[in-house]
mmCIF file of the N, C-alpha and C atoms, coordinates in Angstrom:
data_MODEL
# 
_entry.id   MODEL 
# 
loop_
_atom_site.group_PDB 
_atom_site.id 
_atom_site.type_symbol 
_atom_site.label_atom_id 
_atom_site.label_alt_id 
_atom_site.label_comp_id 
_atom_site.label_asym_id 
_atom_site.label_entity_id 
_atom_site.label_seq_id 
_atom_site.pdbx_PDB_ins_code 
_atom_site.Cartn_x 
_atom_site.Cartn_y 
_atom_site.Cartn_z 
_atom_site.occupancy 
_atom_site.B_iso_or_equiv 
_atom_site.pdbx_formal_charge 
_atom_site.auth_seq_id 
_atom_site.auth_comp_id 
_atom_site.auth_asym_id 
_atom_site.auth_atom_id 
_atom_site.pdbx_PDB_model_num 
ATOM 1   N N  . UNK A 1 1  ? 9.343  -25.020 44.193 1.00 0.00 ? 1  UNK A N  1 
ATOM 2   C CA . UNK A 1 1  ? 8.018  -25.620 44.213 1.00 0.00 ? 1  UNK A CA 1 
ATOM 3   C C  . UNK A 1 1  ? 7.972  -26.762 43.201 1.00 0.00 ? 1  UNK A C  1 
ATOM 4   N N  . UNK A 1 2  ? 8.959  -26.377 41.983 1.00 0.00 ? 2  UNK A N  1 
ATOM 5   C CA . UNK A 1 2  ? 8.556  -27.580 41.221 1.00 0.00 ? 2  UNK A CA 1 
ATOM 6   C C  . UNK A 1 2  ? 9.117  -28.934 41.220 1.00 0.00 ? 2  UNK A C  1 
ATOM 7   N N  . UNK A 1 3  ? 10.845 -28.495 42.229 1.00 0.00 ? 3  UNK A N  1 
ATOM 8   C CA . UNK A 1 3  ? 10.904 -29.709 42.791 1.00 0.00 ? 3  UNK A CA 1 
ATOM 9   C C  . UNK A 1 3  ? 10.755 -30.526 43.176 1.00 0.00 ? 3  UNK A C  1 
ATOM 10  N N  . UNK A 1 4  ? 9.768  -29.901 44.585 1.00 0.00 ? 4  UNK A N  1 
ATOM 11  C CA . UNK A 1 4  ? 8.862  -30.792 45.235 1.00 0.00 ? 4  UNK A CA 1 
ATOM 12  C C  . UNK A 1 4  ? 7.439  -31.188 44.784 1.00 0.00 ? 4  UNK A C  1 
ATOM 13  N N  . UNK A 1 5  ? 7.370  -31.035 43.908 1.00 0.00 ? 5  UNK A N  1 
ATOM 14  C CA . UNK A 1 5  ? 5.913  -31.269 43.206 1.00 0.00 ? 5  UNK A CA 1 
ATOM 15  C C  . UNK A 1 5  ? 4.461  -30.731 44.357 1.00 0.00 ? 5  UNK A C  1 
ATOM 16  N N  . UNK A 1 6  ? 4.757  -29.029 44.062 1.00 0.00 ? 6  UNK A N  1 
ATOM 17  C CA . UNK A 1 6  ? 3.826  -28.350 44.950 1.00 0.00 ? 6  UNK A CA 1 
ATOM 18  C C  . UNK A 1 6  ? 3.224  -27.171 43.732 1.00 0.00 ? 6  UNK A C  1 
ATOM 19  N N  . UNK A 1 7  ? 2.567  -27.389 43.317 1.00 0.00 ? 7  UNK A N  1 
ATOM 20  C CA . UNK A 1 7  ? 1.725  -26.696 42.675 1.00 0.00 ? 7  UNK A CA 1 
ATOM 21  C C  . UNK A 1 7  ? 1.047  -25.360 42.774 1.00 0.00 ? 7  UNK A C  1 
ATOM 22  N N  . UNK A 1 8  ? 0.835  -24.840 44.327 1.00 0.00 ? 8  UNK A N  1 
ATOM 23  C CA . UNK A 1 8  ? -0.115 -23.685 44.222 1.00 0.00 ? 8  UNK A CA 1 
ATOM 24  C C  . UNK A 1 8  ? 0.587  -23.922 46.230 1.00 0.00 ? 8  UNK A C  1 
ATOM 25  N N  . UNK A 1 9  ? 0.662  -22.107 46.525 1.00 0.00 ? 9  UNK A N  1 
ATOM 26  C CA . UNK A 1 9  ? 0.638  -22.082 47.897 1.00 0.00 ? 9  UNK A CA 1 
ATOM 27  C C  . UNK A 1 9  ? -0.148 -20.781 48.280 1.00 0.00 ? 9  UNK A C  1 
ATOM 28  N N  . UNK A 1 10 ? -0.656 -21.012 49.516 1.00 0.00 ? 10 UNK A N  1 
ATOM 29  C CA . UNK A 1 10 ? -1.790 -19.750 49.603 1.00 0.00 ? 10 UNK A CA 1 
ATOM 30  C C  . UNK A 1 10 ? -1.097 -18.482 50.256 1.00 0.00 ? 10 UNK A C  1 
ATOM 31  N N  . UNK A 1 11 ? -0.455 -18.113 49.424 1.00 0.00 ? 11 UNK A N  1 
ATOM 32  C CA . UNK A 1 11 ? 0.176  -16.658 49.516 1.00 0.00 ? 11 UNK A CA 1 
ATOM 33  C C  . UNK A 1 11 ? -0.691 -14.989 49.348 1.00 0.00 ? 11 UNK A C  1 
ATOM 34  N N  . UNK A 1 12 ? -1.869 -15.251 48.636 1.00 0.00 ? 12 UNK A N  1 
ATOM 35  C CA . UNK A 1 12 ? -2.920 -14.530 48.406 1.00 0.00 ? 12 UNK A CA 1 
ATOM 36  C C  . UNK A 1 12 ? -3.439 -14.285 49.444 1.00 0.00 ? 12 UNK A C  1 
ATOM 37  N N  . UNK A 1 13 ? -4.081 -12.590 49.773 1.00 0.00 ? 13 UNK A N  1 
ATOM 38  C CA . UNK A 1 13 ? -5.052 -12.022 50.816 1.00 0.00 ? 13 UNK A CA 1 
ATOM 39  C C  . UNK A 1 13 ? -6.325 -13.738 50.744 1.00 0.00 ? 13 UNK A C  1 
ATOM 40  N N  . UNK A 1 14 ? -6.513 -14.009 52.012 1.00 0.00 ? 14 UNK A N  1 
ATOM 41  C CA . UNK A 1 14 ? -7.407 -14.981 52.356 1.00 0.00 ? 14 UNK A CA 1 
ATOM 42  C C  . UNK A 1 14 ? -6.839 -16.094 52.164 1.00 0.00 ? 14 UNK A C  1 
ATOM 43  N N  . UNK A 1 15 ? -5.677 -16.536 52.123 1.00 0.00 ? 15 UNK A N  1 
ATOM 44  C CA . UNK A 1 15 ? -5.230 -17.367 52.131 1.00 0.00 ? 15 UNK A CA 1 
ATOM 45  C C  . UNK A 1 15 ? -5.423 -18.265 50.617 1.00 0.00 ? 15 UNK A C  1 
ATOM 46  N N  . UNK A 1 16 ? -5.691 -17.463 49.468 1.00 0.00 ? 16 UNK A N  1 
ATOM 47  C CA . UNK A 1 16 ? -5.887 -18.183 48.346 1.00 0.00 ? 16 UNK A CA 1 
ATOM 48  C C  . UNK A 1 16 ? -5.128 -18.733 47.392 1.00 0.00 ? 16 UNK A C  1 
ATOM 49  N N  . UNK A 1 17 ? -4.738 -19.197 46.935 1.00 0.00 ? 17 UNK A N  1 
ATOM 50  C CA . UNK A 1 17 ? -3.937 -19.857 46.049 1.00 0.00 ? 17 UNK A CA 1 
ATOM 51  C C  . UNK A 1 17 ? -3.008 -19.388 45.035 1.00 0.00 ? 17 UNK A C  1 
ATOM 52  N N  . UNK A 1 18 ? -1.608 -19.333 45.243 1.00 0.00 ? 18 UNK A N  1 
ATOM 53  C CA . UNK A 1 18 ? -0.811 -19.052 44.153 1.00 0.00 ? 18 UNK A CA 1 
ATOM 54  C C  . UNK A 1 18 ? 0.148  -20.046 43.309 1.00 0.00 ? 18 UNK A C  1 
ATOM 55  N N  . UNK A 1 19 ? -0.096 -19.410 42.389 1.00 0.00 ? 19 UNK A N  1 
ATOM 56  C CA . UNK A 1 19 ? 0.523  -20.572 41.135 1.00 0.00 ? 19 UNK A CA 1 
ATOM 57  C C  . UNK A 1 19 ? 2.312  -20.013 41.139 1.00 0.00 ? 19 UNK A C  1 
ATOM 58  N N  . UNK A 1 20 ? 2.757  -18.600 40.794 1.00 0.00 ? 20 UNK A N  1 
ATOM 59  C CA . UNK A 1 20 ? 3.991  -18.341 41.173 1.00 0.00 ? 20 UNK A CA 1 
ATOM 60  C C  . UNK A 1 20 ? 3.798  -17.187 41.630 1.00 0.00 ? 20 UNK A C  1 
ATOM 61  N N  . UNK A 1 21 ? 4.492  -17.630 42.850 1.00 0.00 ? 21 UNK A N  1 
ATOM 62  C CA . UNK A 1 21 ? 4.869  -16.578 44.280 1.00 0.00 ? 21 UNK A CA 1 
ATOM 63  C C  . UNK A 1 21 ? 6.054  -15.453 43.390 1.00 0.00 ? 21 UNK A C  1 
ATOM 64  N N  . UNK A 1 22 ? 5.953  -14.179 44.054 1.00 0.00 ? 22 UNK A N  1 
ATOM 65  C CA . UNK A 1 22 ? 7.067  -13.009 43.193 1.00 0.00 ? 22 UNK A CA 1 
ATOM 66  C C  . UNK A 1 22 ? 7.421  -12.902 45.285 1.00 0.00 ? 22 UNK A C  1 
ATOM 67  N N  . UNK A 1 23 ? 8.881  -12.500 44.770 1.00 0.00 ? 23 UNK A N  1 
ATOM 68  C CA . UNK A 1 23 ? 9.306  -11.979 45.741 1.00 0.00 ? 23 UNK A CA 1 
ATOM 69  C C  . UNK A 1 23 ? 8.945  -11.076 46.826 1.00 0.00 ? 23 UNK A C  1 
ATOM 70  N N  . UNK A 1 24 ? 7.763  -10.335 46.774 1.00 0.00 ? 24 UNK A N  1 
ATOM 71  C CA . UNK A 1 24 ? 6.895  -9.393  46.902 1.00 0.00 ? 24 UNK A CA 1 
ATOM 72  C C  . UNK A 1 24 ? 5.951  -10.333 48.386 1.00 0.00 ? 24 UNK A C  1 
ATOM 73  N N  . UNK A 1 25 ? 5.357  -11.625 47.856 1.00 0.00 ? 25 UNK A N  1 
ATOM 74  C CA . UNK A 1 25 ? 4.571  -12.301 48.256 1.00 0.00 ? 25 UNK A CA 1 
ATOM 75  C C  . UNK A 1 25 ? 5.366  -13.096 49.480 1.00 0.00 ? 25 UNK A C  1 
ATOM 76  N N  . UNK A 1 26 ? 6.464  -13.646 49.145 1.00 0.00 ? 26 UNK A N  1 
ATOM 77  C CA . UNK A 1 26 ? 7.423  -14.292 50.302 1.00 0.00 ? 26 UNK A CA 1 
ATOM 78  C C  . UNK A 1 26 ? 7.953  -13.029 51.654 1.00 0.00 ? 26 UNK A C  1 
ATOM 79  N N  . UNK A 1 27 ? 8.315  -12.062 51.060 1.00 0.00 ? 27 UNK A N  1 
ATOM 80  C CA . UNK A 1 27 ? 8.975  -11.188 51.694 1.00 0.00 ? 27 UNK A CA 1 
ATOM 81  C C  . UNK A 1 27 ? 7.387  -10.343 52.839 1.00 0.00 ? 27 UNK A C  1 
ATOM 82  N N  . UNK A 1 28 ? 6.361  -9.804  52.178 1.00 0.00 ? 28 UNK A N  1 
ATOM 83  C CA . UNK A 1 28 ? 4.707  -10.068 53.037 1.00 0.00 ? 28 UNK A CA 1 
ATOM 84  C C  . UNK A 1 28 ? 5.247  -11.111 53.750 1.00 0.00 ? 28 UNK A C  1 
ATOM 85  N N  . UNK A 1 29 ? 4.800  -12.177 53.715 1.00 0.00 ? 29 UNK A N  1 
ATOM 86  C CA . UNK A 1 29 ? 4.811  -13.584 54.373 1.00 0.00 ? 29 UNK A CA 1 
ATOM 87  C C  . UNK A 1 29 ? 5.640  -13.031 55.957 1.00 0.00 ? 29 UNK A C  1 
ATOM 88  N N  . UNK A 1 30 ? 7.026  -12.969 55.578 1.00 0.00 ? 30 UNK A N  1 
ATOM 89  C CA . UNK A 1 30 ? 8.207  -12.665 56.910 1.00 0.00 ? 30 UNK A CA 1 
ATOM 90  C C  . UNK A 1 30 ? 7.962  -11.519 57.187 1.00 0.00 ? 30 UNK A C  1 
ATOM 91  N N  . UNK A 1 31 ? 6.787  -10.437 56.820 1.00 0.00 ? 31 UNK A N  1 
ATOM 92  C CA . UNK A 1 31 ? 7.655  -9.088  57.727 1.00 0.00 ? 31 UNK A CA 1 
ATOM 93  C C  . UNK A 1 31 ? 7.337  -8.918  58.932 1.00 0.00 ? 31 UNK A C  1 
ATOM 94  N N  . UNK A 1 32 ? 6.267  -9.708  59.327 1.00 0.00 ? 32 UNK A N  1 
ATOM 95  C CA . UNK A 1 32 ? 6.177  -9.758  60.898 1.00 0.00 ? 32 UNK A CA 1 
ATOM 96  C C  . UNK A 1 32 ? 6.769  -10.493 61.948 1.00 0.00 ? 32 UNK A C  1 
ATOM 97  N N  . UNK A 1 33 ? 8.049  -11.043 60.978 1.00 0.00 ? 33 UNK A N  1 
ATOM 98  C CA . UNK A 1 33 ? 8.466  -12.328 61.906 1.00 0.00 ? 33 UNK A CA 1 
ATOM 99  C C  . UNK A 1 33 ? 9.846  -10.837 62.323 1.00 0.00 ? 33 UNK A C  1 
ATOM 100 N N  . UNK A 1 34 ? 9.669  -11.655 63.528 1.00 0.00 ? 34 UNK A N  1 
ATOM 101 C CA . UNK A 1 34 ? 10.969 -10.698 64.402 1.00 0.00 ? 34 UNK A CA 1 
ATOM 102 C C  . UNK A 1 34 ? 11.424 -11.594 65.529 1.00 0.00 ? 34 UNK A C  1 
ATOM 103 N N  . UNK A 1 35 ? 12.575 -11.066 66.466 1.00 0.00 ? 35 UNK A N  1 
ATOM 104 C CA . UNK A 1 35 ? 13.110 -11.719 67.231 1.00 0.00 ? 35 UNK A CA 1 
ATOM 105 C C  . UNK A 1 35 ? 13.611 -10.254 67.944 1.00 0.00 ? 35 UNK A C  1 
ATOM 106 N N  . UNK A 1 36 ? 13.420 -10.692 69.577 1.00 0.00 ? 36 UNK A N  1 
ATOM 107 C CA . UNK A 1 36 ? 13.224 -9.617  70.758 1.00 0.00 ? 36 UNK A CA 1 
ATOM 108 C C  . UNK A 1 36 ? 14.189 -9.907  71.450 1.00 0.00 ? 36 UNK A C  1 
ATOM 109 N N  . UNK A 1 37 ? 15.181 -8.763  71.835 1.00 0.00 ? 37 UNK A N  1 
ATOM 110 C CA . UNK A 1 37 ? 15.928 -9.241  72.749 1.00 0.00 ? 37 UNK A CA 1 
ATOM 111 C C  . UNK A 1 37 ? 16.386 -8.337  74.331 1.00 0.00 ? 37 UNK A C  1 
ATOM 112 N N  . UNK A 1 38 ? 15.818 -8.574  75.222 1.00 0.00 ? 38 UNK A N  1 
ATOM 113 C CA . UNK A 1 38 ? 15.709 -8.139  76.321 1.00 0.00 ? 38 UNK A CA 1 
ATOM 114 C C  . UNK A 1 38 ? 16.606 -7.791  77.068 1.00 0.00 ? 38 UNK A C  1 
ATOM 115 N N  . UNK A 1 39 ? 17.425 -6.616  77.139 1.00 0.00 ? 39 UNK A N  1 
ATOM 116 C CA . UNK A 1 39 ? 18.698 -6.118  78.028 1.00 0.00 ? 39 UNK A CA 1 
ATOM 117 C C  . UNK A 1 39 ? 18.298 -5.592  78.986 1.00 0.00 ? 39 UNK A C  1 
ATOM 118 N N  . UNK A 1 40 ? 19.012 -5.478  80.011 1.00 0.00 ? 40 UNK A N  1 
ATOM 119 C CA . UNK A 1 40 ? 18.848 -5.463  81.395 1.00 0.00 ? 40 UNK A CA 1 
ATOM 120 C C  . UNK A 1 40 ? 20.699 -4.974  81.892 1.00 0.00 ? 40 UNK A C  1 
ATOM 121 N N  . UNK A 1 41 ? 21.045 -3.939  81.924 1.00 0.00 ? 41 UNK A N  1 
ATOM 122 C CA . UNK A 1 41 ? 22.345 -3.188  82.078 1.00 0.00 ? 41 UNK A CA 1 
ATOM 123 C C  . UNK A 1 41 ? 23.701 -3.713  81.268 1.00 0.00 ? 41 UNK A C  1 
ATOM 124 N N  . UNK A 1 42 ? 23.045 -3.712  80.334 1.00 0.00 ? 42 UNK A N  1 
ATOM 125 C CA . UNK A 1 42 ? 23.761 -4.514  79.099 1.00 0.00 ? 42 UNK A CA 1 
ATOM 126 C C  . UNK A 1 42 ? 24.324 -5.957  79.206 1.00 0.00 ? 42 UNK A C  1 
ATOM 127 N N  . UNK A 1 43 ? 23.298 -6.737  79.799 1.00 0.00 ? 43 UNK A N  1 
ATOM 128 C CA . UNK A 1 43 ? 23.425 -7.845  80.006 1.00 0.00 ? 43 UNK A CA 1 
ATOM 129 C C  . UNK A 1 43 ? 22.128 -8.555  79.225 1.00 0.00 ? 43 UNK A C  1 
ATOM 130 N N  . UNK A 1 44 ? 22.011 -9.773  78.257 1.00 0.00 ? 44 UNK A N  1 
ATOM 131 C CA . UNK A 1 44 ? 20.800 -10.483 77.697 1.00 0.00 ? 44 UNK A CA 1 
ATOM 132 C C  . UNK A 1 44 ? 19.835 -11.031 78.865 1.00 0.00 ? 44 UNK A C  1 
ATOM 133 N N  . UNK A 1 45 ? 18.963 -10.855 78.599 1.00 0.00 ? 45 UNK A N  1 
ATOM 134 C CA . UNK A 1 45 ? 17.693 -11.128 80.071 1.00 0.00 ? 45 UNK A CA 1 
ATOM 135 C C  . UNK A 1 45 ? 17.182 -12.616 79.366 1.00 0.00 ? 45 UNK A C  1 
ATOM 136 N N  . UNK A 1 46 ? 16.212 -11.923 78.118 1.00 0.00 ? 46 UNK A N  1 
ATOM 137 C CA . UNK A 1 46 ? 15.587 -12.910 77.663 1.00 0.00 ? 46 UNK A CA 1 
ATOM 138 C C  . UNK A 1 46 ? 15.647 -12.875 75.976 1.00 0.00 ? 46 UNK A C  1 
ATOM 139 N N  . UNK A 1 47 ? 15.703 -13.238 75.507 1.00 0.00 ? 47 UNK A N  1 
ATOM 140 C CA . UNK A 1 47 ? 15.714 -13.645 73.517 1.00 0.00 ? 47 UNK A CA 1 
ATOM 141 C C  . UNK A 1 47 ? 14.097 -14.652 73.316 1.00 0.00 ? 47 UNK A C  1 
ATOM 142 N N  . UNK A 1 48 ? 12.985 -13.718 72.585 1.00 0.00 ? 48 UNK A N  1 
ATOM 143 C CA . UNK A 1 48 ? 12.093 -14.316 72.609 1.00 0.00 ? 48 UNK A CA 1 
ATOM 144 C C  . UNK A 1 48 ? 12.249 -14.173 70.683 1.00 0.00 ? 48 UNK A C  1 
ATOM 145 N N  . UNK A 1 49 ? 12.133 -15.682 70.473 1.00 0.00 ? 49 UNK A N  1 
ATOM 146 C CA . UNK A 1 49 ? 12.328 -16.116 68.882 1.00 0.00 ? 49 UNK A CA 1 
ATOM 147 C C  . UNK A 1 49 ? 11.195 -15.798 68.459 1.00 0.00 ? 49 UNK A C  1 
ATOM 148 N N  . UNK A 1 50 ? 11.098 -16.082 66.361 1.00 0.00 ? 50 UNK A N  1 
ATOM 149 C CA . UNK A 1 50 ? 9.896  -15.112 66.154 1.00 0.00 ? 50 UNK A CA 1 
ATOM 150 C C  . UNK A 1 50 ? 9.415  -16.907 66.012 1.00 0.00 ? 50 UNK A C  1 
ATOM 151 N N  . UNK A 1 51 ? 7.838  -16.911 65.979 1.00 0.00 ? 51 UNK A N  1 
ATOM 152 C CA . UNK A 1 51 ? 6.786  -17.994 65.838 1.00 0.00 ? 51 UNK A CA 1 
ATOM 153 C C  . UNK A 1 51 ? 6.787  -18.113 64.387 1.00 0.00 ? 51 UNK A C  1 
ATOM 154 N N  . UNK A 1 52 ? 6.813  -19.216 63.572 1.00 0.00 ? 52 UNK A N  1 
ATOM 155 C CA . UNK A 1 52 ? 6.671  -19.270 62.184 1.00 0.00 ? 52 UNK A CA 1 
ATOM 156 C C  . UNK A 1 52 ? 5.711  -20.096 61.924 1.00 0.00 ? 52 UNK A C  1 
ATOM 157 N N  . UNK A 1 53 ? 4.949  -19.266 61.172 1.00 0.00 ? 53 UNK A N  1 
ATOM 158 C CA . UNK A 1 53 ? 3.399  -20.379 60.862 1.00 0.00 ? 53 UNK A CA 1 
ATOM 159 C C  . UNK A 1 53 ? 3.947  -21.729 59.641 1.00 0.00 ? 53 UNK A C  1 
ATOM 160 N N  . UNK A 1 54 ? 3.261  -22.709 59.925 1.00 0.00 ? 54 UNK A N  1 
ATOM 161 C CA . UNK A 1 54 ? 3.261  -23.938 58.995 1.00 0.00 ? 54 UNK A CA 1 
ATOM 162 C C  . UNK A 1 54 ? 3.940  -23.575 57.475 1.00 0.00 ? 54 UNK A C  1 
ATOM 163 N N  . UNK A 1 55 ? 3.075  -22.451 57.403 1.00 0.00 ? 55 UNK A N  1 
ATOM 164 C CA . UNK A 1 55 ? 3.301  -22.130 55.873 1.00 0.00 ? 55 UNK A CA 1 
ATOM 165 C C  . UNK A 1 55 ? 4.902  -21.394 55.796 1.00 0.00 ? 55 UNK A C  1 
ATOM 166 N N  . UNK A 1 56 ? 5.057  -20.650 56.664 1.00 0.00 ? 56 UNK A N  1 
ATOM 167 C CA . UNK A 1 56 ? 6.527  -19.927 57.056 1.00 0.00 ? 56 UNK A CA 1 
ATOM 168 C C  . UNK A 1 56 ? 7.946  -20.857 56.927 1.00 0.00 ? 56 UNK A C  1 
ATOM 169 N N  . UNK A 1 57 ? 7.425  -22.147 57.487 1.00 0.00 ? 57 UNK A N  1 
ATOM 170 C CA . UNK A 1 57 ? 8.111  -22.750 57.542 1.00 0.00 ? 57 UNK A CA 1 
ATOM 171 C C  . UNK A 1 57 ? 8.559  -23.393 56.291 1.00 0.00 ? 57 UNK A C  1 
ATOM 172 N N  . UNK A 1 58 ? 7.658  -24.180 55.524 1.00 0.00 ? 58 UNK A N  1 
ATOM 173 C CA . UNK A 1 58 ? 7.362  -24.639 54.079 1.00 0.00 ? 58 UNK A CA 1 
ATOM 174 C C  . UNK A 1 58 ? 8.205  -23.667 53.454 1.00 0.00 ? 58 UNK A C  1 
ATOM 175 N N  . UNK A 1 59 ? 7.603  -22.331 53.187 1.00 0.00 ? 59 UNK A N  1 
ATOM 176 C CA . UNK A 1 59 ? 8.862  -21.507 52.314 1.00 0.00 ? 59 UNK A CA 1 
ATOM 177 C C  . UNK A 1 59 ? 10.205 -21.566 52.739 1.00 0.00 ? 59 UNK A C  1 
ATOM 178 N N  . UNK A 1 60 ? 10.688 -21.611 54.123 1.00 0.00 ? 60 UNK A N  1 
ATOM 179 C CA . UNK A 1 60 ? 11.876 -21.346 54.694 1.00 0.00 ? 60 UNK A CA 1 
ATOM 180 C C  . UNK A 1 60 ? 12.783 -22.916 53.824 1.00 0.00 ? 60 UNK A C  1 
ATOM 181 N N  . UNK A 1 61 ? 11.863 -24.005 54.398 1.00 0.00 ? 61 UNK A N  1 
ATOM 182 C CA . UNK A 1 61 ? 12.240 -24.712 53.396 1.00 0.00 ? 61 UNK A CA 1 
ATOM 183 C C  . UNK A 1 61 ? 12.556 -25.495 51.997 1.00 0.00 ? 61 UNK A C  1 
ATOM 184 N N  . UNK A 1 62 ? 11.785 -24.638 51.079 1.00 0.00 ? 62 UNK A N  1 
ATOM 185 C CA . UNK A 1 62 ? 11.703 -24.630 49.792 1.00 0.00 ? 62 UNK A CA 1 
ATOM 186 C C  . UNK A 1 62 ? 13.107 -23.550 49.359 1.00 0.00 ? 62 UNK A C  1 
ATOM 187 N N  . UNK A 1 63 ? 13.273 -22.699 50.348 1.00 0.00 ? 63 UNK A N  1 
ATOM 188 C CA . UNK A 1 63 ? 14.093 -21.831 49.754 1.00 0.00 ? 63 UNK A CA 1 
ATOM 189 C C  . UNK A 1 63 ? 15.469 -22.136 50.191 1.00 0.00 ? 63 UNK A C  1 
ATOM 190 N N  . UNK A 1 64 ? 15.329 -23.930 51.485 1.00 0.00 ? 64 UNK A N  1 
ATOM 191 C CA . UNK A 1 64 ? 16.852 -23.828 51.834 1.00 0.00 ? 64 UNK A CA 1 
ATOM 192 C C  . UNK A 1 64 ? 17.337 -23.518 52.782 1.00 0.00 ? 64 UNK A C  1 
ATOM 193 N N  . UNK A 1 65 ? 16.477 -22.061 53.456 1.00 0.00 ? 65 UNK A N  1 
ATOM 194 C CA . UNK A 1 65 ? 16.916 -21.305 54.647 1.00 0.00 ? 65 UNK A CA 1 
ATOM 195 C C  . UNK A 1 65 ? 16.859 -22.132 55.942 1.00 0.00 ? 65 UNK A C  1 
ATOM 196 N N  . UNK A 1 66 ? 17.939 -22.438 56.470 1.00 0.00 ? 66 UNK A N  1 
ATOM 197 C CA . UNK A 1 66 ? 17.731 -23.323 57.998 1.00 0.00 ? 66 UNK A CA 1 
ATOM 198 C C  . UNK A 1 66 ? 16.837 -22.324 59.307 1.00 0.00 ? 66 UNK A C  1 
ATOM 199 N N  . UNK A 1 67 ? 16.120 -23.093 59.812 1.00 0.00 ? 67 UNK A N  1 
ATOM 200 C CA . UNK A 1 67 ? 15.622 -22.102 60.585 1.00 0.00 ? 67 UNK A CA 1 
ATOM 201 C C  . UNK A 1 67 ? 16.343 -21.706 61.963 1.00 0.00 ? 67 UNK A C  1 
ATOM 202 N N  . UNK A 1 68 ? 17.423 -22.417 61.765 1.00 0.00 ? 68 UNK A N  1 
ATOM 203 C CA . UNK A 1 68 ? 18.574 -21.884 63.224 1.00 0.00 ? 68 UNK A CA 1 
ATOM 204 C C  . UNK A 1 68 ? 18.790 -20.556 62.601 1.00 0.00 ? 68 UNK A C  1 
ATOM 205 N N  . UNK A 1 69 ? 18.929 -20.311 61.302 1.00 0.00 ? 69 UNK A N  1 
ATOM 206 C CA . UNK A 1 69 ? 19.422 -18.703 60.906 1.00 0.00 ? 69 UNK A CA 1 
ATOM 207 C C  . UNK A 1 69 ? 18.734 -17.669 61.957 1.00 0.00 ? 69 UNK A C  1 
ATOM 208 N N  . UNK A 1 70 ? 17.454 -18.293 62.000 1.00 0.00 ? 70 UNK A N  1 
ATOM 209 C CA . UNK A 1 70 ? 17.281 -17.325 63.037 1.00 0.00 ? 70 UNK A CA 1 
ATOM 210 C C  . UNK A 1 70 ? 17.074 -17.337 64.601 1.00 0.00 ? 70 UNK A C  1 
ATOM 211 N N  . UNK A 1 71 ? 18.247 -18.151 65.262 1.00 0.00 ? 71 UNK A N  1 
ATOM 212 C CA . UNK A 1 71 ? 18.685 -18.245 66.852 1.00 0.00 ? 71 UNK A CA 1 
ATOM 213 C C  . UNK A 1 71 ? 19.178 -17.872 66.696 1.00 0.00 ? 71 UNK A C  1 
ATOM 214 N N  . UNK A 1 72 ? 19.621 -17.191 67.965 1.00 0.00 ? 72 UNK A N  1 
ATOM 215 C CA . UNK A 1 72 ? 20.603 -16.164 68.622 1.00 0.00 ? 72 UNK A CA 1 
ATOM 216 C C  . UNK A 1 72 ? 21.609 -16.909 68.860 1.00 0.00 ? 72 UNK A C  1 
ATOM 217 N N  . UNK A 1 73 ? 22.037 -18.492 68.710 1.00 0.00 ? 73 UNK A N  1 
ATOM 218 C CA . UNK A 1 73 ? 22.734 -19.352 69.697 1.00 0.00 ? 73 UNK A CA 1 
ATOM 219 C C  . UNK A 1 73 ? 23.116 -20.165 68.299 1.00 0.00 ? 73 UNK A C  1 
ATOM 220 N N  . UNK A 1 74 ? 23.343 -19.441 66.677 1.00 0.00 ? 74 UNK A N  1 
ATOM 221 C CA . UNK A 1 74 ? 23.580 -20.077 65.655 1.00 0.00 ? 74 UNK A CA 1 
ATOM 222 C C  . UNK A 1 74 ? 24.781 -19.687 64.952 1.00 0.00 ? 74 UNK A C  1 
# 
């Protein structure tokens, strides 16, 4: 954050403002992100990726993480 000269991200219930995020707060953030993958006689049907909100993304990139990490096709 202080790289990029970002000051406060709304990691807080209601979307309110944090000054420093704890691991606790990032890791909330992702636990609903998932990725589905649809077999059909052990063959892949369909791979439905997880949706990452604006803000999801922002951390993914503050922290570095490419977001191909999470395709199936990476």
């Amino acid at each position: 954050m202080k790289r990029e000269g970002i000051e406060e991200l709304p990691l807080y219930p209601e979307t309110r403002a944090c000054r420093r995020p704890t691991t606790e707060h990032i890791l909330r953030l992702f636990s609903l992100a998932e990725r589905h993958v649809l077999f059909a006689s052990g063959a892949t049907v369909r791979v439905f990726e997880p949706k990452f909100s604006p803000l999801q993304i922002q951390i993914l990139q503050l922290l570095g993480v490419p977001l191909a990490q999470y395709r199936v096709d990476h």
